[in-house]
C-alpha positions as CSV (number, residue, x, y, z in Angstrom):
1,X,44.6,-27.8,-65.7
2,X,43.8,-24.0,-65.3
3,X,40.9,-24.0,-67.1
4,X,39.5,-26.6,-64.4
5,X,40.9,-24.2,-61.2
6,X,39.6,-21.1,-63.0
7,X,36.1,-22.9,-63.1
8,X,36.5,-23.6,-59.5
9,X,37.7,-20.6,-58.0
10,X,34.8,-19.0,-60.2
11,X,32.4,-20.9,-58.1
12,X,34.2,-22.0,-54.7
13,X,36.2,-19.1,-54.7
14,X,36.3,-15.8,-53.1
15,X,35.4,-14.3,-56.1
16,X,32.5,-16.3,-56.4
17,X,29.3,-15.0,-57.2
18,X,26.9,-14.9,-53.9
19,X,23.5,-17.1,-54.2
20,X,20.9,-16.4,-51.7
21,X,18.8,-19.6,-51.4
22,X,15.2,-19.2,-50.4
23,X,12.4,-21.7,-51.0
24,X,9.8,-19.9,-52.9
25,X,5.9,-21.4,-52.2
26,X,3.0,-21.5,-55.1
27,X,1.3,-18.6,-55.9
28,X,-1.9,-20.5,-54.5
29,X,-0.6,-21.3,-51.5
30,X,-0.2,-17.6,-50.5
31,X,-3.6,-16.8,-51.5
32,X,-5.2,-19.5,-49.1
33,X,-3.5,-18.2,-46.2
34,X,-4.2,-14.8,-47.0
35,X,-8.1,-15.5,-47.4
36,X,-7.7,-17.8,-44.2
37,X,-6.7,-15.2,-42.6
38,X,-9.0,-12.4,-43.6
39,X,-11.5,-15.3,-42.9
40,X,-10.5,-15.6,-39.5
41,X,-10.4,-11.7,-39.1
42,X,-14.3,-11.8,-40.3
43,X,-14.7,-14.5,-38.1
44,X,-13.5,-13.0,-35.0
45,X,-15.2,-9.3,-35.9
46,X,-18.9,-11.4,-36.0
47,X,-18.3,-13.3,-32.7
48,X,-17.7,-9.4,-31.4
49,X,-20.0,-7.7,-32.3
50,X,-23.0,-10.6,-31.6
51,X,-21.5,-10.2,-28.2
52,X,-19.6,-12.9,-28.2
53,X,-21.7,-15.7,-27.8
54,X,-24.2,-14.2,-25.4
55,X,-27.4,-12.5,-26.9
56,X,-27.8,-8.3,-26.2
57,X,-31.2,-9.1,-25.5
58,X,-30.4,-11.1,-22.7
59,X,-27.6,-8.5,-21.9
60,X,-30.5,-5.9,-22.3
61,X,-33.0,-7.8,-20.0
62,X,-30.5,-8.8,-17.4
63,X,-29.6,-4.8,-17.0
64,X,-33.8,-3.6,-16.9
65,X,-34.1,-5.7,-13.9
66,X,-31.0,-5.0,-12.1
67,X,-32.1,-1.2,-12.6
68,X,-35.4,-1.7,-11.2
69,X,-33.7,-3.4,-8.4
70,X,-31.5,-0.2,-7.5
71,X,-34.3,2.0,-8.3
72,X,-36.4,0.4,-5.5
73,X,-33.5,0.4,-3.4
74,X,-33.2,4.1,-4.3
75,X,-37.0,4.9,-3.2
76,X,-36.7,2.9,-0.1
77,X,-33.8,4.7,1.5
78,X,-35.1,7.9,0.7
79,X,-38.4,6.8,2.4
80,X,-36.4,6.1,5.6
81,X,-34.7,9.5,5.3
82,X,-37.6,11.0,5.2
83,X,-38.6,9.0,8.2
84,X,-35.5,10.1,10.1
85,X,-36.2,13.3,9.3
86,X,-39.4,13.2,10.8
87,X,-38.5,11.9,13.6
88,X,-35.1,14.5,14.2
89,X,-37.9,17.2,14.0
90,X,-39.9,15.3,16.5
91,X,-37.2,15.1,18.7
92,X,-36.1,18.6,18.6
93,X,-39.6,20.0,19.2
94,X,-40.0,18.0,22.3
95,X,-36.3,18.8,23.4
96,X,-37.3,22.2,23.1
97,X,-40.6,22.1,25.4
98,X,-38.1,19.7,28.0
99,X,-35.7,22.6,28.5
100,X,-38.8,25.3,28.6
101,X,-40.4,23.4,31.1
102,X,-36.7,22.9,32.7
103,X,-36.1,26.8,33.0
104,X,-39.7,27.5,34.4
105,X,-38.9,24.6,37.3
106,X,-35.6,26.1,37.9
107,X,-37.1,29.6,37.9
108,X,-39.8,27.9,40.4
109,X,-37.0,26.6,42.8
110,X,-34.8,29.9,42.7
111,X,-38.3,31.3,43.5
112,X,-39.2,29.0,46.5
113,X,-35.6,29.2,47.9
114,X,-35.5,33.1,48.4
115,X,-39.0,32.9,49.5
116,X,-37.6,30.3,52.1
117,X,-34.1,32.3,52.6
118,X,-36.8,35.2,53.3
119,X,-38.6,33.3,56.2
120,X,-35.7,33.0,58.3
């Protein structure tokens, strides 16, 4: 009868030997999901670097003509500050004659009213 509880204690017991369980997969199996993954890796770089999906030449095209577009944008508001500019000058030269031709009237009326304050 001790033999039989020796057995058991060897394996049931305390002193029994500790058996991690772990389910081991085919040697095959692990290299298909490592070359499905490095397949999906090559998979994913290609779909970046074509631009994922979309062509560059399209991308290229698409950014030409929106450059032209702000460039005549560009050219056209500097036209019309040019024009403003013009105009601004304008303005000031004839401001500048206006207030001339003010100081030579107001001289003219200080001029008439002493010769009038003179009279009587």
């Amino acid at each position: 009868m001790k033999p039989v509880r020796r057995r058991i204690r060897r394996h049931f017991g305390l002193t029994a030997k500790q058996v991690a369980v772990r389910s081991q997969r085919p040697w095959f199996f692990q290299w298909l999901v490592a070359s499905l993954f490095v397949l999906a890796g090559y998979a994913a770089a290609y779909w970046q670097f074509t631009g994922g999906g979309e062509n560059i030449h399209d991308k290229l095209q698409r950014a030409n003509l929106e450059n032209q577009q702000l460039q005549t944008k560009i050219v056209q508001v500097e036209r019309q500050i040019q024009i403003e500019q013009a105009a601004q000058s304008i303005l000031e030269k004839e401001l500048n004659v206006i207030q001339d031709e003010n100081m030579r009237v107001k001289e003219d009326l200080l001029f008439y009213k002493n010769m009038v304050n003179k009279k009587h």
